[in-house]
N, C-alpha and C positions, 0 to 999 in steps of 0.2 A: 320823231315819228309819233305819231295821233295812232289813240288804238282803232280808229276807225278807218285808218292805213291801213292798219295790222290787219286788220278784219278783210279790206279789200285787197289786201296782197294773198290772204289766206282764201278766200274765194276763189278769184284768179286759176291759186295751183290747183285745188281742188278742179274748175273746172276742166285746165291744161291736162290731170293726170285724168281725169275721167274720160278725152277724147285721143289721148296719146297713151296708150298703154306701156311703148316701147322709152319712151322719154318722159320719167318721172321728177319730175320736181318735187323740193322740201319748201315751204310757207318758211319767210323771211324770222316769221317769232320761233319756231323749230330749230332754226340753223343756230338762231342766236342761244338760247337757251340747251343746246345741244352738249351734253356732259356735266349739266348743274349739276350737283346736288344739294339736298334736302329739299324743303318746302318751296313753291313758289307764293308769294303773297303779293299782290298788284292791288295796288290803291291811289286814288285817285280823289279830289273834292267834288264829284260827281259821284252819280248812283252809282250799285254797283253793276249796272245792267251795261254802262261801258266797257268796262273793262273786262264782265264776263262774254264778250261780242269775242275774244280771241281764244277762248278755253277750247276751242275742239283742235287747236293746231300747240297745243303746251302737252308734253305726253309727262310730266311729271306731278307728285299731289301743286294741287292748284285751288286757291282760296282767294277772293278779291272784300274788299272794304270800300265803301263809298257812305255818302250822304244820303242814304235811302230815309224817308220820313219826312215828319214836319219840320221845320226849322224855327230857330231861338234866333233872339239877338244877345248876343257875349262878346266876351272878347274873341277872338279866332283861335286859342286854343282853348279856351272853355269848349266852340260848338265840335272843334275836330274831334278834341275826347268827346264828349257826346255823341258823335255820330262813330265814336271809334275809329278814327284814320290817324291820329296822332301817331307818334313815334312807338308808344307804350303801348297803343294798342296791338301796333305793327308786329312787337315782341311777339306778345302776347296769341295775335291770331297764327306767329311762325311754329311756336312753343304749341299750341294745341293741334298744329297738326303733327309733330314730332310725336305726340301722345299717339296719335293716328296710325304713324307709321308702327308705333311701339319703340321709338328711340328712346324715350322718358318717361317718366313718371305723370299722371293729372295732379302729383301733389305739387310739383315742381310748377303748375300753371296756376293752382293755388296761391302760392308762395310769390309768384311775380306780379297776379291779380291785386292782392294785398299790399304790397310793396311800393307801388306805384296806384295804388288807390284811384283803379280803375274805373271802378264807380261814381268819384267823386268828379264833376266837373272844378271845379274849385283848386282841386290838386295837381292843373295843367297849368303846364309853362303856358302863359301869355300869348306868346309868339309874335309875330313881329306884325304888325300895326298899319303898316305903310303900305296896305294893297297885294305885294308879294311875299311867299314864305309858309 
């Protein structure tokens, strides 16, 4: 599923529930997501203006990653840290909204920012080479 599914299945109910009051429907990302808990983080090698196309049907905290800006030529995990969609980043933006909720500490986001030398494009795996990954 394309979140631009997700977006027209979320349209859809939306228009279904706005002319059927008696027969409400839930948006396919709703149902799915129904009894997460904690953060939701949705990331993609795309801006993040994709994946924020589905946030009005996520009722839980919701924060997306993508390749917003200019682009580098690197290796492919050099630009993903750089654009922050890596693995570490992923942690990282899950752990700052945990702060959000007040689950944790910001020193705990510190501490994993450092760790994984977030800022460092240099300090990303590689990744894999061959097109996909």
């Amino acid at each position: 599923t394309s979140w631009n599914e997700l977006r027209r299945d979320g349209l859809a109910v939306d228009r279904h529930n706005l002319l059927n009051p008696e027969d409400q429907r839930t948006a396919y990302i709703t149902r799915k997501l129904d009894g997460a808990k904690g953060p939701i983080v949705a990331v993609s090698d795309f801006m993040r203006a994709v994946q924020d196309q589905v946030a009005p049907w996520v009722t839980q905290s919701f924060t997306t990653l993508g390749t917003d800006g200019f682009g580098l030529s690197d290796t492919r995990g050099a630009l993903r840290r750089h654009f922050k969609v890596d693995a570490e980043s992923i942690v990282i933006a899950t752990l700052q909204q945990l702060v959000a909720q007040g689950e944790i500490k910001p020193k705990l986001v510190q501490e994993a920012i450092d760790k994984y030398q977030i800022n460092d494009v240099r300090a990303a795996d590689a990744g894999n080479t061959e097109g996909s990954g």
